[in-house]
Structure formats: C-alpha cells, structure tokens
N, C-alpha and C positions, 0 to 999 in steps of 0.2 A: 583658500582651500575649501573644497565643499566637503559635505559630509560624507558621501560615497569613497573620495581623498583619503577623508580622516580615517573611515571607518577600515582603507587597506592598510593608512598608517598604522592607526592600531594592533590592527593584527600581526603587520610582522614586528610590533614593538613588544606585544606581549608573547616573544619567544614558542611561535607555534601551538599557545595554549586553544586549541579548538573546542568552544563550546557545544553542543548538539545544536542550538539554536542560535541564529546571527543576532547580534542586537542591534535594536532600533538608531535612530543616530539621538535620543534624548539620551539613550544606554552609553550610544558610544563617547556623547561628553562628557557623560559621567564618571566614566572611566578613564576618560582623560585627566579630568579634574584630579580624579583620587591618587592618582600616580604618586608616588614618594611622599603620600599624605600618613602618616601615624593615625592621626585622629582626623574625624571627617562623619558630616551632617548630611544624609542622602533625605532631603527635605524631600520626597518624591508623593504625589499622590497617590492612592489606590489608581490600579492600573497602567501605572505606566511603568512597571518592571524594575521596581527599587531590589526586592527579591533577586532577582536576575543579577541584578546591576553588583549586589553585595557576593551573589556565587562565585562571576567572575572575577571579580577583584580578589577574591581569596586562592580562587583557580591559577593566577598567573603568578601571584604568592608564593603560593606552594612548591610550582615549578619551577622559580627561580631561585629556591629554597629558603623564602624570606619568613614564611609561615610551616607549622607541621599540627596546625590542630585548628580547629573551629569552632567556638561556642557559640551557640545562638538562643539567646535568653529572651523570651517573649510573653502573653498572657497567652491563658490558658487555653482560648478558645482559638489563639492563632498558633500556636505552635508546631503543631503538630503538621500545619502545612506546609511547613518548609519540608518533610518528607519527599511529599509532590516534588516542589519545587524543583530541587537536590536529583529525581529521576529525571525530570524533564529539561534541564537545565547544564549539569557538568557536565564535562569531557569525559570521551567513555575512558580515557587511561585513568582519569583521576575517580572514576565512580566505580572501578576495578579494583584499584588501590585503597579505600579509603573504608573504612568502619564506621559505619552512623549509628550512634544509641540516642535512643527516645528515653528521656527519664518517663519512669511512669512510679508514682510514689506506693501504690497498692502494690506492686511487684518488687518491690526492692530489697524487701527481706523474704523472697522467698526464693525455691533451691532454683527454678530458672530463671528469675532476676539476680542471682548472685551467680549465678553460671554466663548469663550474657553480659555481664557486666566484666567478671574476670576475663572472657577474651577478648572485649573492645580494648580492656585495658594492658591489654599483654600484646596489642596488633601493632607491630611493625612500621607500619606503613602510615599514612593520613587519619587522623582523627576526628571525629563531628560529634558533638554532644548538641543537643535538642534539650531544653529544658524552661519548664512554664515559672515566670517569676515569683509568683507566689510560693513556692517551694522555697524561697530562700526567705519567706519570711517566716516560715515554721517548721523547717526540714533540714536538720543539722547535716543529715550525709548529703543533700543536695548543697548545702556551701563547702561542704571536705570536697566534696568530688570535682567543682571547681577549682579550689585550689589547688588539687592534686593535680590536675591538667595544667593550669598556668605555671606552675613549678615543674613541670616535666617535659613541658616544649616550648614553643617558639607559638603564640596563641592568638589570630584573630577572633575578638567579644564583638559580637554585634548582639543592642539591645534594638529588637524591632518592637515597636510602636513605643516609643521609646517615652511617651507621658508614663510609660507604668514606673520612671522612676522619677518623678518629675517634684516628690513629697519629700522638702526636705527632711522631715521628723522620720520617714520611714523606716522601718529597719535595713525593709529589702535594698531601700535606694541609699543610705549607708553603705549596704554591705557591699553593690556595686561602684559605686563610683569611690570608696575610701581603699577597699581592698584589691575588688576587681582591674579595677582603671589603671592604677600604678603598675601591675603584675602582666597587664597587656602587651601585648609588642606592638598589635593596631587595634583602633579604637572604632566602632562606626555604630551610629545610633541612625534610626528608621523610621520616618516619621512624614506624614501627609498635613498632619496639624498638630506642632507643638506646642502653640498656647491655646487651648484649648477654653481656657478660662480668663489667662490673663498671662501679662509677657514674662511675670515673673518666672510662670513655668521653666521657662528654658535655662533656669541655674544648675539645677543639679541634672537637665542634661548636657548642657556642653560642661560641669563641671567634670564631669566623667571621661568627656573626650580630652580635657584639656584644664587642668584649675587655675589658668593663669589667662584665659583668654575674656576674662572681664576686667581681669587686673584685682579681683579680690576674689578671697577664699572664704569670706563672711557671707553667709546669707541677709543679712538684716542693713549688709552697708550695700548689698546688689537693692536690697528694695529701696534703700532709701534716696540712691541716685535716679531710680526707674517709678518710684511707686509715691502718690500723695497719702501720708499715713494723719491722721487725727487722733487725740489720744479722746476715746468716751470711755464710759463706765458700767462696769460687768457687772454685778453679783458686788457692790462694794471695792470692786477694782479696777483701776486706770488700765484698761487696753488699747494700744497704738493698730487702730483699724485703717486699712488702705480703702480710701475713695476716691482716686483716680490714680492716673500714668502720666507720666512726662520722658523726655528724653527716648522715647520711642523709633527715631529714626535715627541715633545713635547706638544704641541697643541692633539694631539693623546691621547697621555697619560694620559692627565689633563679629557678628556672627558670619558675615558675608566669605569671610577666607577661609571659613572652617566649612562650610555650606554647599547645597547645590541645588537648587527649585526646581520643581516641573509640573506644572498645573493638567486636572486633567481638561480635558475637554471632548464631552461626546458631539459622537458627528450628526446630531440631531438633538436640538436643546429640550430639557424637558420641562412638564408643566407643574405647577403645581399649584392647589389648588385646598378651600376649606370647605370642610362640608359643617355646617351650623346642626347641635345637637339639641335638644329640648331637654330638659329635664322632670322628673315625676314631682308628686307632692312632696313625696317622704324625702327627697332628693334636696327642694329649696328649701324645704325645713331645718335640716341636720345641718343643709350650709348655711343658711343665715344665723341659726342659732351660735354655728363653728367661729363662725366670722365677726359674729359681734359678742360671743362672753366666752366663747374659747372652749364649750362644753354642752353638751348637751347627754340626756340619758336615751339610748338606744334601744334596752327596754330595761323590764322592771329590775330596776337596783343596778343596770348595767352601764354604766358611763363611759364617754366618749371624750377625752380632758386633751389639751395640748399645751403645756405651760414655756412653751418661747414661740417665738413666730413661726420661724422657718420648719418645726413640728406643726404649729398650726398648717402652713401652709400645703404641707402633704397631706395632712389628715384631710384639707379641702379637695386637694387632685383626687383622692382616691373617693368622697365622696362623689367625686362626676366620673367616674369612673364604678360607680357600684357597690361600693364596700367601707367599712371601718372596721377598724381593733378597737375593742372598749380599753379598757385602764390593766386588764389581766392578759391583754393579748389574745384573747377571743375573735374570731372575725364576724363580722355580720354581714348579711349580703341585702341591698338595697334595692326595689326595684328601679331599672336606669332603659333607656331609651336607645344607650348608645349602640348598641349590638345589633337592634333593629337594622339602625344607620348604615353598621357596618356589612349588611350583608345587603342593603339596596345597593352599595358599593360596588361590593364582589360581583352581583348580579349586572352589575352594566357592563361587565371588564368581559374580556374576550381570552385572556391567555392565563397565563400564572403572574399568584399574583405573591406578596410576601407581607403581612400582618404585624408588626411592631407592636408590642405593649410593655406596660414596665414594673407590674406587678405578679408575680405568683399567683395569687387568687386568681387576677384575670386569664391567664395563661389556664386553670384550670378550667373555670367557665367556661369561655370559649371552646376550647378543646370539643366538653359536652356539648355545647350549641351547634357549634360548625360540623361533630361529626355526626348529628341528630340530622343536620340539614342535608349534609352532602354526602353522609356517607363517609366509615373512617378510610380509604384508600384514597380519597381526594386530598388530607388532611398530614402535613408532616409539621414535626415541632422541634425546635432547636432550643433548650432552656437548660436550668442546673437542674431539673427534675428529671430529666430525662438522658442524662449525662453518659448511661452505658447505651443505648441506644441510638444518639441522636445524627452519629456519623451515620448510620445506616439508612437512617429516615432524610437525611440529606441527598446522599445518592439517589433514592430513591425519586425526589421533590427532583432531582437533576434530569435522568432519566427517565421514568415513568411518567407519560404521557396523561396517565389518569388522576395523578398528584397533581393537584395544581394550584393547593397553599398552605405557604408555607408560615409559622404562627412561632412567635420567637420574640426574645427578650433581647433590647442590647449592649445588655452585660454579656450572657451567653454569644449570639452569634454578630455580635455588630463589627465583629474584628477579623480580619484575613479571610473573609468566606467569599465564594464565590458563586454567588446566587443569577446568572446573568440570561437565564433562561426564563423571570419574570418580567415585566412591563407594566405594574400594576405596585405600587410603595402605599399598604394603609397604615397612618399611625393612628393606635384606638388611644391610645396616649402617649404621653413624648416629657422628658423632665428637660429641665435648660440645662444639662451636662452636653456645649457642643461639643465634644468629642463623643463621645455616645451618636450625637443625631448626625455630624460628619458621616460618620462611616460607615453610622447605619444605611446612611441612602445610597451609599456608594459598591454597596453590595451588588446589587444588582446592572450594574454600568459595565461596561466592557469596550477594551477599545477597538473592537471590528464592530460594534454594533451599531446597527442599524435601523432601531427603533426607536421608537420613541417610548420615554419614560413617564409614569403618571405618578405624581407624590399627591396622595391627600392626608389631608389632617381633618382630622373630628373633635371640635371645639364645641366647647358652652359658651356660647356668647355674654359677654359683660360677667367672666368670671376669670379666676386664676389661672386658668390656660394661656387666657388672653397675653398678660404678663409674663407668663411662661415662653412666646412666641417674640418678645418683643426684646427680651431680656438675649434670646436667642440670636436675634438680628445684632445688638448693641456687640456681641462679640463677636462674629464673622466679621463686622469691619473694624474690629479692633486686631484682628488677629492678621487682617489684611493688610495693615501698616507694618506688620514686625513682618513678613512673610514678602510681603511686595507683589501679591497679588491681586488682582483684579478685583473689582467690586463684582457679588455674587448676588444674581438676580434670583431670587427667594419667595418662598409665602407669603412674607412679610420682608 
C-alpha cells in the first residue's frame, strides 16, 4: 500500500474527521501508529507536524467519543502556539464546538479571568486547556484546574517538549506523571530530542506515558541497568556519579512500541561554520587568573570567586563573553572583541538574520550596540525581559521587511517559534545544554524551504567554548544511538 492508499484509508477510518489541512504521509503514519494507542511518543522533529499530528489524533477522539477534553501542558515560551495551531489545524465542526482557555497566571484572579474561566468551565461541548508547565511548579490553581478537568471528562494530556518533565526530583514532573498520567484516558508526550543530556532522560518521560514499560518504577534501578555509576567523594560524602551508558540499544528497543521517529531534513543542507574571536587584555587576565586560582579582584575590594568548577567554568564563558558578578552579584562589564565579530557577521549576510546568546547582560548590551548601529526598527528581541512585548516584536521580525534581527536567548525563544524567514543562525555564545542548541537552530528551518541556512559560532580559540562545542558533539551521537538516527554533520 502506498501512502496516497494509506492516507484515503485513513481518512475513511477516522469516521469523516476532516481536518482544514491534509497531512503529510509522515503525519499519516503517524496516525496510523497512534490508533488504539493509550500512551504514545510522537518522537517528531521540529517541523514535521507533531503538532498537527497530536490535533488530529484528539480530533478523531472526540468524534468517536473516546476523548471530551484536551490538556496541553508545555514551556512557557511554546505554549501559547498551539493557539495558532488549534486555528490552523482542526475541523471547523470541532473548532465550533469546542472552548480553548489559555491559562495566563497574572489574570486568574482577576474579575475577567474568573469570568472566562467560569464559562470554559460551564461549556457543554469540547474542552482545551493550554497551560505552560512551570505553573504547576508554583501555581496551586493551575494543578486544581487540572484535576478538576481529568475528573470531569474523558481527558487527552499531551506534554509537548516533553524534557520539561524529564527531572525526576521535580515537583512539576511529579505532579505530572504521579497524578496527571494515571487520571488520563490518553497519554502523548512531544519531543524532537528526548535525551538531550543523556538516555537516562527518558524515565520519567515514558514513565508518564506508561510505569511499566521499563519494567521498573525505580529511578535509580533504570539508571543502574542503563548508566556506569562510580561512587567519589563530595564535601566528605560518598556520591554514586554516572560516567558512562551501557545497554543503550536495549533501552531503544523497550521504547520502540510506545514511539514514532521522524527526522527533519531540509531540502538544502546547511553550513556551519566558526568564526575565531580575540580577546582584550583585561579579558586573558581575569581568565587566566579564573583558571588557575579560581579568583581574581575586578576592582578595588571587588572580587570575582568561584569555589567548584562547573561555577568556575561559567564565570570563564561569561568572561569571553564580556562580563562578571563579583562575590555580591554586582556585574562588571569587560572590554571584549566579540561584538566587533559579530557585526562583521551581520554585515556579510544578505537577509534576516537571528542572534543567540545566553546571558541577560549580553541581551542588554547588544540591544544598545545593534540599535546604535542599525537603528531600533531593524532590531527585535525575544528574552524574559521583554516578556509583555516580545510576541509583538516577533510579528514584527516576521513581517516587517525592515526588522531583520532578531536577538534572543534560548531559554526564552528556542522552543516552538517559528522564525523561518531568517537564513543567517549567530551564536554570540552557546552553553552545552543540547536541548537548548537542538531547537535553537531549528527555529529557523522550514519544510518548503528553499534556502539555504548559515550557523556560525564565535569562539575563543584554545578556551572553554572550545570544550563547550565538543562536549556538544559527544551528545548528539549519543542521543543518536537511543533515537536511531543518523549521524549529524555538525560544527564540530
């Protein structure tokens, strides 16, 4: 059967559920697979309509009355686009019938958050709650309001980008997978890259979907069949620290039945590329001094201290990068080179372009420099500074022909945004969180597109970046073994 076959089997299989938009045939395996599934892994990359893929499956749900509600639990900076989604995407009977509430937690005790909240909750008909995960790690009506829903209907939970529950100590991911998971009728978790770090990640998400598809409910017996732990010594105490993986393509396999892959792939491969930064005096000063006694004084009576490594080793990124916190959290700003770099950069690019960095300070500097240089209507910014604004400066960077960069952290926009009108990826810095650098780059990719994509990186040579880039690579193919995807030709 081909997939044109499939895709009219489909159709009359899902009892005349008509979406506004046909799915692709990655969509329509997808939906094949999920059929009579409970629980189930839409492993899907950015861009190829996991989204989509989770509407209809709740769509043909509803209509054959197996579902009467929707939760979609996500981070904060993607949430809100299943909005979009949800117009672009359902059946017009079921986006007639059906009530969507946005939690928005500033509005929720006030008279019209408490007024749209009691008619979603008094509506008849289909139900959709939108709500950013972080609320349920500090937002007691945001967990009531969930439970009020899974206790009141018949409830597809889908967690999209589903690492935000991926800590087993968390509360949030607790409160999902212990309370949420059991009270579900279906289960679906949304994810391009769920080990992000390492394979362990994926326990308390298929725990969620499933507590029995490892065959343990233990975190510490999943790590110890999956992870090399050695016991060192902390602060006067014995800790069992993991330095490697084993049984990795068993781990594969146990996830395989609950799962569904799809790689993206644009139709033009893109480059990527390093651009080598210099650094000032004051700059090899503070970092050698950093690097070899852990401290140094930034000025008079002001100090610069890092007393374990991996603090050492940010206080090192952020001096190549421009800046330190002395000991009282003061910042200081250092003369750096890199900003020069980055606008020889901008100046060779031809289109829109999209700016990465990973600190606040920088996010402000910049800001100043770029709209010094270019002018503030060239200039849009996606960050947690900018949080009542930052949809609009988006539109904008989309539309507006005279916006043509965009300067963003990614925490803030590295997740569900769709940037795809750039052709120009600078990272002024970048941390080894690949999830973070995943998605970041993928912002801008699109699958009709027909450009080509440029990534650069602005490195100090023979410094912590370096390791930072390298440390990067060692998990892309480690994440390739549990995922089963193709080896990712890379900066590094």
């Amino acid at each position: 059967m081909d997939w044109l076959d499939w895709l009219r089997f489909e159709k009359a299989r899902l009892n005349m559920y008509k979406p506004k938009m046909e799915p692709r045939k990655e969509q329509v395996e997808a939906l094949a697979r999920l059929q009579g599934k409970q629980a189930f892994a839409l492993l899907m990359a950015m861009r190829t309509g996991k989204t989509k893929v989770a509407l209809d499956d709740f769509g043909r749900l509803e209509l054959a009355g197996n579902a009467q509600a929707l939760l979609v639990i996500a981070p904060g900076g993607v949430y809100k686009t299943w909005v979009r989604a949800w117009n672009e995407h359902v059946a017009t009977d079921l986006y007639t019938r059906a009530k969507v509430l946005v939690w928005e937690s500033d509005e929720r005790h006030t008279v019209n958050g408490k007024e749209r909240l009691g008619i979603w909750q008094a509506h008849n008909g289909p139900r959709v709650l939108l709500l950013n995960v972080e609320a349920l790690s500090r937002v007691q009506d945001a967990r009531d309001l969930c439970i009020w829903l899974l206790r009141t209907c018949k409830t597809m939970v889908v967690v999209d980008e589903s690492t935000c529950i991926k800590g087993y100590k968390t509360r949030r991911a607790k409160f999902v997978t212990q309370q949420l998971g059991p009270m579900a009728k279906y289960r679906r978790i949304l994810s391009g890259l769920p080990t992000p770090r390492s394979p362990l990640d994926l326990f308390m998400q298929f725990y969620f979907l499933n507590p029995n598809i490892f065959g343990t409910r233990n975190y510490f017996n999943f790590r110890m069949r999956y992870a090399v732990v050695q016991p060192k010594m902390f602060g006067g105490r014995t800790v069992q620290v993991v330095v490697g993986y084993k049984n990795q393509h068993h781990l594969r396999e146990l996830i395989a039945p609950y799962s569904y892959r799809v790689e993206f792939r644009a139709k033009i491969p893109s480059t990527y590329t390093i651009e080598n930064v210099g650094l000032t005096e004051e700059q090899q000063s503070a970092y050698a001094r950093m690097k070899q006694f852990a401290t140094f004084e930034i000025a008079k009576e002001r100090h610069v201290t890092a007393t374990i490594v991996i603090t050492q080793m940010l206080k090192l990124h952020q001096i190549l990068c421009g800046y330190v916190k002395d000991e009282e959290g003061k910042e200081h700003t250092l003369p750096e080179l890199r900003t020069k770099k980055l606008l020889e950069v901008l100046n060779r690019g031809g289109g829109k372009a999209v700016v990465w960095c990973s600190y606040d300070h920088t996010m402000r500097k910049l800001t100043e420099q770029l709209v010094e240089e270019y002018g503030e209507p060239a200039i849009a910014r996606f960050w947690g500074g900018n949080e009542r604004t930052r949809e609009a400066e988006e539109r904008r960077f989309m539309t507006d022909p005279d916006c043509w960069c965009m300067l963003a952290t990614p925490n803030a926009g590295g997740k569900g945004r769709t940037w795809d009108v750039a052709d120009l990826v600078v990272y002024y810095s970048s941390t080894n969180d690949l999830e973070l650098r995943d998605q970041s780059e993928q912002r801008v990719q699109g699958v009709d597109k027909k450009r080509q994509v440029d990534y650069v990186d602005l490195i100090a040579p023979g410094t912590v970046e370096e390791k930072i880039l390298q440390a990067l690579r060692k998990k892309i193919n480690l994440a390739s073994i549990i995922t089963g995807s193709d080896w990712k030709s890379w900066v590094v």
